[in-house]
SEPA-827912 format. One record per residue (C-alpha): residue number from 0; residue in three letters; x negated, z, y. Coordinates in steps of 0.25 Angstrom, whole numbers, plus 5000, padded with zeros to 4 digits. Example, Ala and Ser with C-alpha at 12.3 -4.5 7.8 and 13.67 -1.06 7.14 Angstrom:
// residues 2
<site pos="0" code="ALA" px="4951" pz="5031" py="4982"/>
<site pos="1" code="SER" px="4945" pz="5029" py="4996"/>
// end
This chain:
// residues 254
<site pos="0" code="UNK" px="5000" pz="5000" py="5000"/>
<site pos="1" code="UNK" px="4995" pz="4996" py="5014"/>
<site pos="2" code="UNK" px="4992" pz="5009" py="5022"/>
<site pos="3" code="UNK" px="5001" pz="5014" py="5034"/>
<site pos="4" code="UNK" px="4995" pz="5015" py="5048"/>
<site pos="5" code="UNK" px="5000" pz="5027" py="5056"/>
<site pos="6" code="UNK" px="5015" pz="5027" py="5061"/>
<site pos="7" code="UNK" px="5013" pz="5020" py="5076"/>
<site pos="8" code="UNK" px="5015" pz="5025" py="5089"/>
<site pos="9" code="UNK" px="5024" pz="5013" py="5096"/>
<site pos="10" code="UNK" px="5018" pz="5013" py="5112"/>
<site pos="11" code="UNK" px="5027" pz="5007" py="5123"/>
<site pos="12" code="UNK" px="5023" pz="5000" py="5134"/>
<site pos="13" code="UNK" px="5033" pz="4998" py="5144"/>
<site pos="14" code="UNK" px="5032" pz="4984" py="5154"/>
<site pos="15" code="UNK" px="5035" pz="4982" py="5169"/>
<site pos="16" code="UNK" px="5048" pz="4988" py="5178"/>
<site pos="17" code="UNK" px="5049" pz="4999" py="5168"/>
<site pos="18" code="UNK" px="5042" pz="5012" py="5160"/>
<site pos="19" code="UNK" px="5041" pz="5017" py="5147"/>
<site pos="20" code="UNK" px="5055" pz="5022" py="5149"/>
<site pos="21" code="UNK" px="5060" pz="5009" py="5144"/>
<site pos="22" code="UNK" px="5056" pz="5011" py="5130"/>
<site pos="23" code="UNK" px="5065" pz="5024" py="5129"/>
<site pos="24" code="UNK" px="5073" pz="5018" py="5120"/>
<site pos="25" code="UNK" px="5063" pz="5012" py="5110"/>
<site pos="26" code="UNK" px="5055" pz="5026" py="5112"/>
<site pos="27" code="UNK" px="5068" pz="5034" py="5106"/>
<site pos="28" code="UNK" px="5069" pz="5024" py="5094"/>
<site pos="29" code="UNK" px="5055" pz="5023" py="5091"/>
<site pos="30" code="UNK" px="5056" pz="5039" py="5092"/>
<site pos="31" code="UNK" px="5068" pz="5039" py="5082"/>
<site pos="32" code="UNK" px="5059" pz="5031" py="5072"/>
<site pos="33" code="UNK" px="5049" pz="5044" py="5073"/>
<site pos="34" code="UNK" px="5039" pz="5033" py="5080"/>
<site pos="35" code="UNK" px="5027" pz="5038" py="5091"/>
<site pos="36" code="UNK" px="5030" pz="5032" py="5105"/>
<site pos="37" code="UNK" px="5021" pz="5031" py="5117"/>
<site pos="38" code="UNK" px="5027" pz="5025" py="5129"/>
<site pos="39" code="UNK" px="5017" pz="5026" py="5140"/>
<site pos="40" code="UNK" px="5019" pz="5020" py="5154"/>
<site pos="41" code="UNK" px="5015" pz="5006" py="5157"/>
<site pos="42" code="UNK" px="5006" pz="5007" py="5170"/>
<site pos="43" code="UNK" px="5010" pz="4993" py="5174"/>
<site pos="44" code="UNK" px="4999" pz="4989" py="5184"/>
<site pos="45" code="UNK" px="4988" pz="4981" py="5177"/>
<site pos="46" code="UNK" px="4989" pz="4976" py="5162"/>
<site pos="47" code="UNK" px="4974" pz="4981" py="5161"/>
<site pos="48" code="UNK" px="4978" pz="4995" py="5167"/>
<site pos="49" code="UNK" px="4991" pz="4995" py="5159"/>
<site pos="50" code="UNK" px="4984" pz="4991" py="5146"/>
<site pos="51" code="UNK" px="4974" pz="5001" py="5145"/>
<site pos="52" code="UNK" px="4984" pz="5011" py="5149"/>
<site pos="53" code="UNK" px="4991" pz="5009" py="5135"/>
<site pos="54" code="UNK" px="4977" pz="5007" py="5129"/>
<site pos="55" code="UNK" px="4975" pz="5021" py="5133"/>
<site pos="56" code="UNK" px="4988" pz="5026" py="5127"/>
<site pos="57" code="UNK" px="4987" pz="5019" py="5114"/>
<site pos="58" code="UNK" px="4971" pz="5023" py="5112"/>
<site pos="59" code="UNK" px="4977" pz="5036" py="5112"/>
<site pos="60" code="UNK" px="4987" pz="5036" py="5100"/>
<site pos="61" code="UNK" px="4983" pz="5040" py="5089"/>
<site pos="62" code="UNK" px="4990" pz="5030" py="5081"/>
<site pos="63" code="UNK" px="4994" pz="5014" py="5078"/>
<site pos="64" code="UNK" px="5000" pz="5010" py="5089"/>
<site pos="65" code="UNK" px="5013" pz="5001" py="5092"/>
<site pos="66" code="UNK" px="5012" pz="4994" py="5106"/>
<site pos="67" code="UNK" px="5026" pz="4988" py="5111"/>
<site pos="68" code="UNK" px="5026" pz="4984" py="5126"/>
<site pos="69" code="UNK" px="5037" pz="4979" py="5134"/>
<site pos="70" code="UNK" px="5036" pz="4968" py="5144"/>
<site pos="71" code="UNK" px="5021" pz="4970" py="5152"/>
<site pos="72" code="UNK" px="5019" pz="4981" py="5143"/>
<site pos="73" code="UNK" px="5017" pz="4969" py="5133"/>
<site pos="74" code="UNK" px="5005" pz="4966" py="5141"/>
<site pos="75" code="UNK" px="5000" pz="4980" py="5142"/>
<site pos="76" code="UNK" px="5001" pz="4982" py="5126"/>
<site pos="77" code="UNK" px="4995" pz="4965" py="5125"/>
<site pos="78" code="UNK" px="4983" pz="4971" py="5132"/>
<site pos="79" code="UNK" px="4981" pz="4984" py="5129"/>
<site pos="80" code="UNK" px="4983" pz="4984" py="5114"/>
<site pos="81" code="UNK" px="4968" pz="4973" py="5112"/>
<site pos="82" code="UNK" px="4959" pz="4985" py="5107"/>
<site pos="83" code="UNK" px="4969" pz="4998" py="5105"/>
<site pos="84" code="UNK" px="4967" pz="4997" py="5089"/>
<site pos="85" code="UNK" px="4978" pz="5007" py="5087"/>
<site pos="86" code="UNK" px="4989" pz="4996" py="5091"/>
<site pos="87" code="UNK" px="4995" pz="4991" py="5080"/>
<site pos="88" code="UNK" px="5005" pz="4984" py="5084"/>
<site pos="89" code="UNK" px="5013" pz="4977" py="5098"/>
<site pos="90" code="UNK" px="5027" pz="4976" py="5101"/>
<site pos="91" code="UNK" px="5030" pz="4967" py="5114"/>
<site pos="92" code="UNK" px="5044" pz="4970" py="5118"/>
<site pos="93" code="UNK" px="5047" pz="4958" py="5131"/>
<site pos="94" code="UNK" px="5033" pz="4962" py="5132"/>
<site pos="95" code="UNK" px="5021" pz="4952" py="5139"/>
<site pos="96" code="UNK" px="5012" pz="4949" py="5126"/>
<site pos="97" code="UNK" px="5002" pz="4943" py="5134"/>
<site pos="98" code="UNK" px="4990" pz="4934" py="5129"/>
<site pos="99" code="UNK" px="4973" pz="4934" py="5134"/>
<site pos="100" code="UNK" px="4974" pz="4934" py="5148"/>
<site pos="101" code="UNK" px="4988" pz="4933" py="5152"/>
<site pos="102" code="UNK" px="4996" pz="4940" py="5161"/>
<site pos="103" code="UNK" px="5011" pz="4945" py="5162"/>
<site pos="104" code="UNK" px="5013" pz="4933" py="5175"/>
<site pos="105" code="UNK" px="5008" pz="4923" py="5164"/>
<site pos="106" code="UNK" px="5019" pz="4925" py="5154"/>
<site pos="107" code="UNK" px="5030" pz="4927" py="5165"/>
<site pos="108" code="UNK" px="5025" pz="4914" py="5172"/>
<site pos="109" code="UNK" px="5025" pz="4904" py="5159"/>
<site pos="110" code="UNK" px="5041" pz="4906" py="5157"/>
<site pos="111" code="UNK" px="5051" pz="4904" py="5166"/>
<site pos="112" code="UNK" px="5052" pz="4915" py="5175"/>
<site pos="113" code="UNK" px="5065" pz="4928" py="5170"/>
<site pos="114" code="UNK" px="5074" pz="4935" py="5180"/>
<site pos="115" code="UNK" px="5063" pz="4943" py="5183"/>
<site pos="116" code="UNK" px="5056" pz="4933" py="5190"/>
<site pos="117" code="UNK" px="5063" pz="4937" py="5203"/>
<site pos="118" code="UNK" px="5067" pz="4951" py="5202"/>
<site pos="119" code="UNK" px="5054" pz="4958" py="5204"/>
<site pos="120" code="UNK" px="5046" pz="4965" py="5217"/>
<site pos="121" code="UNK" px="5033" pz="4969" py="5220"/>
<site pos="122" code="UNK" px="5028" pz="4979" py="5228"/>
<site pos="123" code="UNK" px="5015" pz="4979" py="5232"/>
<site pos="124" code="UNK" px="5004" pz="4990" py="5229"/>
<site pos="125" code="UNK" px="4997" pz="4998" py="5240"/>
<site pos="126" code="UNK" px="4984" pz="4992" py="5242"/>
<site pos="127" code="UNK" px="4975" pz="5004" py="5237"/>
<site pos="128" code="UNK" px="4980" pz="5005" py="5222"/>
<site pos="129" code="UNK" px="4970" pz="5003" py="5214"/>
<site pos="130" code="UNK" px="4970" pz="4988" py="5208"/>
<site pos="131" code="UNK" px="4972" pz="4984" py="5222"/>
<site pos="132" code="UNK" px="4985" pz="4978" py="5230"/>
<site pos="133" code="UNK" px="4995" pz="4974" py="5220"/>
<site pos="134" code="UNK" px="5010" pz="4975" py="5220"/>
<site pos="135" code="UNK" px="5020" pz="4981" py="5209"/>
<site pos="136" code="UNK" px="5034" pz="4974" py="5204"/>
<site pos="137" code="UNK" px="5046" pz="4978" py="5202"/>
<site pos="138" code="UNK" px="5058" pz="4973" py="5198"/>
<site pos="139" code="UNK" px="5070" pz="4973" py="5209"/>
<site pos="140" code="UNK" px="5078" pz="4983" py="5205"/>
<site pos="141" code="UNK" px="5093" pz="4975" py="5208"/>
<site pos="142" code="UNK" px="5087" pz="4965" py="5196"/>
<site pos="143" code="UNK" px="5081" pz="4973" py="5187"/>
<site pos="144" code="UNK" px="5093" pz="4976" py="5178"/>
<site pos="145" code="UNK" px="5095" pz="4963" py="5175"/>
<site pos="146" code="UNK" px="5081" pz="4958" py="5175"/>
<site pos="147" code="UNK" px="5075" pz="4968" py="5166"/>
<site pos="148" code="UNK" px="5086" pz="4976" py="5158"/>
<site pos="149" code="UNK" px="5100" pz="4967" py="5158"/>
<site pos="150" code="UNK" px="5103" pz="4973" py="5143"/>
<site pos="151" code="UNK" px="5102" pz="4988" py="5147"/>
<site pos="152" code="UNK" px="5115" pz="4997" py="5154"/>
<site pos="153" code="UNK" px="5114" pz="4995" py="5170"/>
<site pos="154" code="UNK" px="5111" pz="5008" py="5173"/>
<site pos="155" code="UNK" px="5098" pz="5009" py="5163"/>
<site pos="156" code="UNK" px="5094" pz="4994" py="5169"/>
<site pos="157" code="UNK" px="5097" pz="5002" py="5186"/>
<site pos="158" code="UNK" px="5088" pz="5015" py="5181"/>
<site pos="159" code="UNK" px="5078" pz="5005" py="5176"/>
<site pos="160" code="UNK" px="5078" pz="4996" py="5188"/>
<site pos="161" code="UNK" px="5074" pz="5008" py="5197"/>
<site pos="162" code="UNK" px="5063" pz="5015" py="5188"/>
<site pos="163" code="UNK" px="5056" pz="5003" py="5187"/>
<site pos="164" code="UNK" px="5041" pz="5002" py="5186"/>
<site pos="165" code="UNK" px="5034" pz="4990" py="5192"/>
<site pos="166" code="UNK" px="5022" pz="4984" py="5188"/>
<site pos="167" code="UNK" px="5008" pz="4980" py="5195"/>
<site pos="168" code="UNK" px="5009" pz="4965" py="5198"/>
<site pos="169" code="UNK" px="4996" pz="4965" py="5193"/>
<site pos="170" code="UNK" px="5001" pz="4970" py="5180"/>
<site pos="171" code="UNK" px="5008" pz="4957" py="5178"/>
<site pos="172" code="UNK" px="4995" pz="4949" py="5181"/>
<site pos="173" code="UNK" px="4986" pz="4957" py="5173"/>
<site pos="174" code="UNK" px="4977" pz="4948" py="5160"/>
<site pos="175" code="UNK" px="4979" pz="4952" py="5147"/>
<site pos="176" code="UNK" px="4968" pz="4953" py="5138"/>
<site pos="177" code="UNK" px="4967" pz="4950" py="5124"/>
<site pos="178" code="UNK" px="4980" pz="4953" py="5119"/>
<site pos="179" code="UNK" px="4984" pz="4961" py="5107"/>
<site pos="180" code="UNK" px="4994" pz="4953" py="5102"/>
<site pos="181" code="UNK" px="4984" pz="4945" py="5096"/>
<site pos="182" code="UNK" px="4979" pz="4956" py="5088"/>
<site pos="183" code="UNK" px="4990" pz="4966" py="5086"/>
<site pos="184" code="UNK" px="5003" pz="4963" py="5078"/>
<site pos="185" code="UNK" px="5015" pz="4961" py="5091"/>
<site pos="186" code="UNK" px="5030" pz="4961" py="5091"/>
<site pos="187" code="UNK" px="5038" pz="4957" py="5102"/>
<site pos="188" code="UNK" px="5052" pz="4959" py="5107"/>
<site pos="189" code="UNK" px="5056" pz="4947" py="5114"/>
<site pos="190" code="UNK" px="5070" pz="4951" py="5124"/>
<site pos="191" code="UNK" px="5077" pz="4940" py="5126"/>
<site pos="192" code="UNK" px="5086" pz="4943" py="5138"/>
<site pos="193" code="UNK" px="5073" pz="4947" py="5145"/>
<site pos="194" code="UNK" px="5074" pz="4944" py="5160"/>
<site pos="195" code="UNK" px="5059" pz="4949" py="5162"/>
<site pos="196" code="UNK" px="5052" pz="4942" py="5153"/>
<site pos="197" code="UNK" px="5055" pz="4929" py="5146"/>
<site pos="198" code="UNK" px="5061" pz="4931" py="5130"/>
<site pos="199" code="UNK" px="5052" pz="4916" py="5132"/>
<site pos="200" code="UNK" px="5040" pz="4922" py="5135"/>
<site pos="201" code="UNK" px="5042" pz="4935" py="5127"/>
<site pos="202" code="UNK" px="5043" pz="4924" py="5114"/>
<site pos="203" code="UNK" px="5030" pz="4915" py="5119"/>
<site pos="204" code="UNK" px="5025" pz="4930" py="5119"/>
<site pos="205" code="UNK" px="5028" pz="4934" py="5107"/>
<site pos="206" code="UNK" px="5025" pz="4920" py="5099"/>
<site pos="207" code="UNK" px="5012" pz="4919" py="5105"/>
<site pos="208" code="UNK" px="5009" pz="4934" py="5101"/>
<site pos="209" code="UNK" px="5015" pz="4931" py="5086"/>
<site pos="210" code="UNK" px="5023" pz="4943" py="5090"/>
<site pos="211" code="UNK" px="5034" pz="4947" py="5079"/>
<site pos="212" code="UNK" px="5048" pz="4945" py="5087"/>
<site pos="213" code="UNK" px="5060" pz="4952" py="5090"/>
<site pos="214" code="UNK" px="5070" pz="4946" py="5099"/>
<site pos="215" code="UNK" px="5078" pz="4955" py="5106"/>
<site pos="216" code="UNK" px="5092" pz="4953" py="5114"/>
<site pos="217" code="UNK" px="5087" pz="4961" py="5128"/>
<site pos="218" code="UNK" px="5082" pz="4960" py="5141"/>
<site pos="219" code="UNK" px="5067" pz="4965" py="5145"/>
<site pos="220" code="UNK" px="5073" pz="4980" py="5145"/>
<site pos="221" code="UNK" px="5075" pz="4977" py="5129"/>
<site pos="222" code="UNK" px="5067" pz="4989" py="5124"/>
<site pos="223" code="UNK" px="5080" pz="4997" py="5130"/>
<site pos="224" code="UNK" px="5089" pz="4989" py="5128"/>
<site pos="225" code="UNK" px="5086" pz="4985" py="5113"/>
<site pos="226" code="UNK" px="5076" pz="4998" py="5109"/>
<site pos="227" code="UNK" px="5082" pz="4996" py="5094"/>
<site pos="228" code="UNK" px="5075" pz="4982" py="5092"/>
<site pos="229" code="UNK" px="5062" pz="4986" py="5101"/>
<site pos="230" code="UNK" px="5061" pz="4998" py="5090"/>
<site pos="231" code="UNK" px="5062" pz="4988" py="5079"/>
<site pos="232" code="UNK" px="5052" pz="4979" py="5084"/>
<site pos="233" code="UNK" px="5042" pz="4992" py="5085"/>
<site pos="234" code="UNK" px="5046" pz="4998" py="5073"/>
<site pos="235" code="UNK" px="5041" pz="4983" py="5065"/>
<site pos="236" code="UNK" px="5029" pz="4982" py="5074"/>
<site pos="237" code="UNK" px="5025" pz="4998" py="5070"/>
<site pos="238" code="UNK" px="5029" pz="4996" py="5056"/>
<site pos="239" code="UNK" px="5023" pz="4981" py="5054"/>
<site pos="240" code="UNK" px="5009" pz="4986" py="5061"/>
<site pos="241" code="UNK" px="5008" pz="5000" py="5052"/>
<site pos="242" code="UNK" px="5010" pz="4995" py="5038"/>
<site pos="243" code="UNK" px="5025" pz="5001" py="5040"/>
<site pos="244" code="UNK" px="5034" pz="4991" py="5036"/>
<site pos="245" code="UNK" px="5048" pz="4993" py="5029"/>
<site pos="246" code="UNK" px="5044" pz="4991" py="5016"/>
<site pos="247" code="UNK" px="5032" pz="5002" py="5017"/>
<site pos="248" code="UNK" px="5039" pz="5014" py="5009"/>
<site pos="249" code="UNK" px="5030" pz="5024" py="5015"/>
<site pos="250" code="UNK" px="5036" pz="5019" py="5031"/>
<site pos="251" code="UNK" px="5039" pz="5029" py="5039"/>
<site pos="252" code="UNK" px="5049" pz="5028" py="5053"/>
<site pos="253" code="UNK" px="5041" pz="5023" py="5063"/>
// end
């Protein structure tokens, strides 16, 4: 019999115009399953700097480790996980998967432009921050509702709307390095009433990546609105990667 790595600890990155509040629903299943969970905050000012912030939290478990990001946390887990040897597995949920010296403006410019296009605003950094002038965007808060979350209740997609989190702009410009897709097993969860980034691109993403597939009927927000099908996707990437699949008597719940 083939021997069983340790039980995983699944880490989640949240992306842009939102915090790690927006895995609450995954967190609760994963939790129900008796799984470890990290969720830490996504600084979202430089792909470099947000990178080796998870490198950092990763490096310090003491276990395999699942990655799943969502939307630019796709990018942060694509560069951060090259030379983390406890990773064992990714999960892209309508996540950048970026290639060698991409950037998240690359994808977004090589498909016709989503709703989100027009509904964002920056605000520009004060001159003496470290990395230099620089601005922050934001979604307009009368859009975001629809733009980002058009499956969740009204008033979760208002509370959203207000506690957003912007992100650098450099952020969006930053160059991935080597990613590790191309050594590390991916899934990705491709939402297809996404209005932030295109279920087009998210498939020329996870094609090129060879990435399992799930398709999922949600919009970006889909890790709240469909935390059910986000769980299943995990639950195969942290069995698959361990040596725990359904048909290993000795499984136990992740």
């Amino acid at each position: 019999m083939p021997s069983i790595s340790p039980l995983p600890t699944i880490v989640l990155v949240h992306g842009a115009f939102t915090d790690a509040s927006s895995w609450a629903g995954v967190i609760s299943l994963l939790h129900a399953t008796g799984s470890t969970v990290r969720a830490p905050a996504n600084p979202l000012r430089d792909l470099a700097h947000d990178a080796a912030s998870l490198r950092n939290v990763v490096r310090d478990i003491d276990a395999p480790v699942v990655l799943v990001g969502h939307g630019y946390g796709g990018a942060v887990i694509t560069h951060a996980a090259t030379d983390v040897d406890n990773v064992v597995a990714l999960c892209y949920v309508a996540a950048f998967g970026l290639d060698a010296g991409e950037c998240v403006l690359d994808i977004t410019s090589r498909f016709p432009p989503t709703p989100a296009a027009d509904a964002t605003c920056a605000v520009d950094f004060p001159a003496h921050l470290p990395g230099g002038p620089d601005s922050e965007l934001h979604i307009s808060e009368g859009r975001f509702p629809q733009v980002y979350a058009a499956d969740l209740p009204l008033d979760v997609r208002n509370v959203m709307s207000v506690a957003q989190r912007p992100i650098a702009r450099r952020a969006l410009t930053s160059r991935c390095g080597p990613p590790a897709w191309a050594s590390k097993p991916s899934w990705y969860a491709i939402a297809t009433a996404d209005r932030m980034l295109s279920p087009t691109a998210q498939r020329f993403m996870a094609q090129r990546m060879a990435a399992t597939e799930h398709v999922l009927d949600g919009s970006h927000a889909v890790a709240l609105s469909r935390p059910e099908a986000v769980v299943a996707m995990i639950r195969e990437a942290a069995e698959q990667s361990t040596g725990r699949g359904d048909s290993d008597p000795s499984r136990q719940p992740l």
